[in-house]
N, C-alpha and C positions, 0 to 999 in steps of 0.2 A: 877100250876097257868098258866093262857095263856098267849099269848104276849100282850091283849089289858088289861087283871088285872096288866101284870107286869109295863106297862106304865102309868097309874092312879094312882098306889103303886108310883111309881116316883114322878109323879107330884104331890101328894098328902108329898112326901116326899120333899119337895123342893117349896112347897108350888106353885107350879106355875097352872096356872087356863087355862083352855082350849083356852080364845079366847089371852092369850099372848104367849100360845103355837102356835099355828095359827101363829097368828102374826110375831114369831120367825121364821118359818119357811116356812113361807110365801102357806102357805096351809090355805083353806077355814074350816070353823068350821066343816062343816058337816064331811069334810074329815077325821079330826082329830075325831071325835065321832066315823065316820065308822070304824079307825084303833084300838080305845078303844075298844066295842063291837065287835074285830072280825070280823068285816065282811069287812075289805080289808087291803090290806099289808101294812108295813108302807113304803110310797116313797120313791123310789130311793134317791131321793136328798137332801132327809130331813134326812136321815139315822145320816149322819155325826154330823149337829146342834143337834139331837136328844141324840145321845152317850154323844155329847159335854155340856149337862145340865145337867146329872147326871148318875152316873153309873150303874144302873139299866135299865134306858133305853138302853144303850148300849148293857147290858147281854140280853134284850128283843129283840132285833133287829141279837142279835148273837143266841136265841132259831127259831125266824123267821125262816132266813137263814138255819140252820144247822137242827134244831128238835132236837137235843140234847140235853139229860134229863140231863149234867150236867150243862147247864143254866138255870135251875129253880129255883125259888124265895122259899125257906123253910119257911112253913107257921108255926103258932103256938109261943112260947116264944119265943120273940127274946132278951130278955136283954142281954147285954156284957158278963156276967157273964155266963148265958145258952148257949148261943155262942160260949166262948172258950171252953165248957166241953165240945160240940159237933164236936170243931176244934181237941181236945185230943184224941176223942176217935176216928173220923175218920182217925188221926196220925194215934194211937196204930195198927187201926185195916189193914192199908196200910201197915203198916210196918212189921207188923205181916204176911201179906202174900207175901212180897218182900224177907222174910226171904231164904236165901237157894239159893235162884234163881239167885244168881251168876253162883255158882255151877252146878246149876238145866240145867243152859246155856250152860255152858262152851263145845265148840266142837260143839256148834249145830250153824250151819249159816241159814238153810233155813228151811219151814216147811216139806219137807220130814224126817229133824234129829228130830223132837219133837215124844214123844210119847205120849201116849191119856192125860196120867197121866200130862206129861211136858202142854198140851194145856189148861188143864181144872187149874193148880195153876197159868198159865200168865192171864189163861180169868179170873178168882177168881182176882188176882193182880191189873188187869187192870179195876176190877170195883170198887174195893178198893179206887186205885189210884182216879179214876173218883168222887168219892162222896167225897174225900177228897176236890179236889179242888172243890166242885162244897161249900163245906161246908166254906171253906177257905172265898172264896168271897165272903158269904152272911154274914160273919163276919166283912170283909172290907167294907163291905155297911153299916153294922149298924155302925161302929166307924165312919164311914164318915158322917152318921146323927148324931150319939150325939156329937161329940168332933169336927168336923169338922177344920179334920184334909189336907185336900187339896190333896187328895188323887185321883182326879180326871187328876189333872198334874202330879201326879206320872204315872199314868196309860196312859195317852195319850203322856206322856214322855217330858212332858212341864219341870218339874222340875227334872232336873237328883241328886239332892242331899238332901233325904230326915233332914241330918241334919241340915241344911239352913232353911227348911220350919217351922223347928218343934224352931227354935229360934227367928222368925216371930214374 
C-alpha cells in the first residue's frame, strides 16, 4: 500500500475529511489531494499534526521517510481475531529462527567471525523479526479502531501507564 492509500485508510479510519485535514494542518486542499494520490511528499511541517490524529498516518510518513517494507499497511481480513493469528504465527515463526543464535553468536564480535551459514540464519532472523513487528502494529491499529483504546498516547508517550487509561 503507498503512503497516499495509507493516509486516506487513516482518514477514512478516524473519519476525518480532507478539507478538516487541510484545515488541521494548515495546508491548501490541493495539497492534501496531491500527498493522497502520490504525487508529492507529505510536508515537513505537517508530519507531526499528522502522526498526531492517528496512528497510521504516523507508520505512512515513517514508509515516506525510510521505504521500509516493515511499515506497510497488511491488506485483506483484518478482524481482531485474524489479526492475533497472524501476530502468533509471525511470534512462532521469529522465534523459531532466533532459536540457536545465542550460541550461533557467541565469540563472534565483527563480520569477519560470521560464516556464510552464521550470515544467512541473522539475515533469515532479521526478516522474521521485521514482519513480526511490522504484523504487531497493524494489530495495534485495528484494536485502536474497534475498542478505542487511546493507544495513540501510549505511543507518542502522553500516557506513561497503560493501567490508568484502561480504568478511564
Amino acid at each position: 500500500m503507498s503512503v497516499g492509500a495509507m493516509l486516506q485508510e487513516a482518514m477514512a479510519r478516524c473519519d476525518l475529511p480532507t478539507k478538516a485535514l487541510a484545515a488541521e494542518t494548515n495546508y491548501s486542499i490541493e495539497a492534501i489531494y496531491a500527498a493522497l494520490s502520490d504525487k508529492r511528499r507529505i510536508p515537513q511541517d505537517a508530519k507531526r499534526k499528522l502522526a498526531a490524529t492517528h496512528p497510521l498516518m504516523g507508520w505512512a510518513i515513517c514508509l515516506q521517510e525510510t521505504g521500509y517494507k516493515i511499515f506497510e499497511f497488511i491488506k485483506g481480513d483484518r478482524h481482531p481475531q485474524t489479526m492475533l493469528h497472524r501476530v502468533e504465527k509471525e511470534d512462532h515463526e521469529a522465534d523459531t529462527a532466533l532459536e540457536g543464535m545465542g550460541w550461533r553468536l557467541i565469540d563472534k564480535e565483527k563480520p569477519e567471525d560470521l560464516t556464510e551459514d552464521d550470515r544467512i540464519a541473522l539475515t533469515l532472523a532479521a526478516k522474521e523479526i521485521a514482519d513480526r513487528i511490522k504484523t504487531d502494529f497493524n494489530m495495534l491499529i485495528e484494536w485502536e479502531d474497534r475498542y478505542k483504546l487511546g493507544l495513540l498516547d501510549l505511543l507518542i508517550d502522553k500516557e506513561k501507564d497503560p493501567q490508568k487509561r484502561a480504568t478511564v
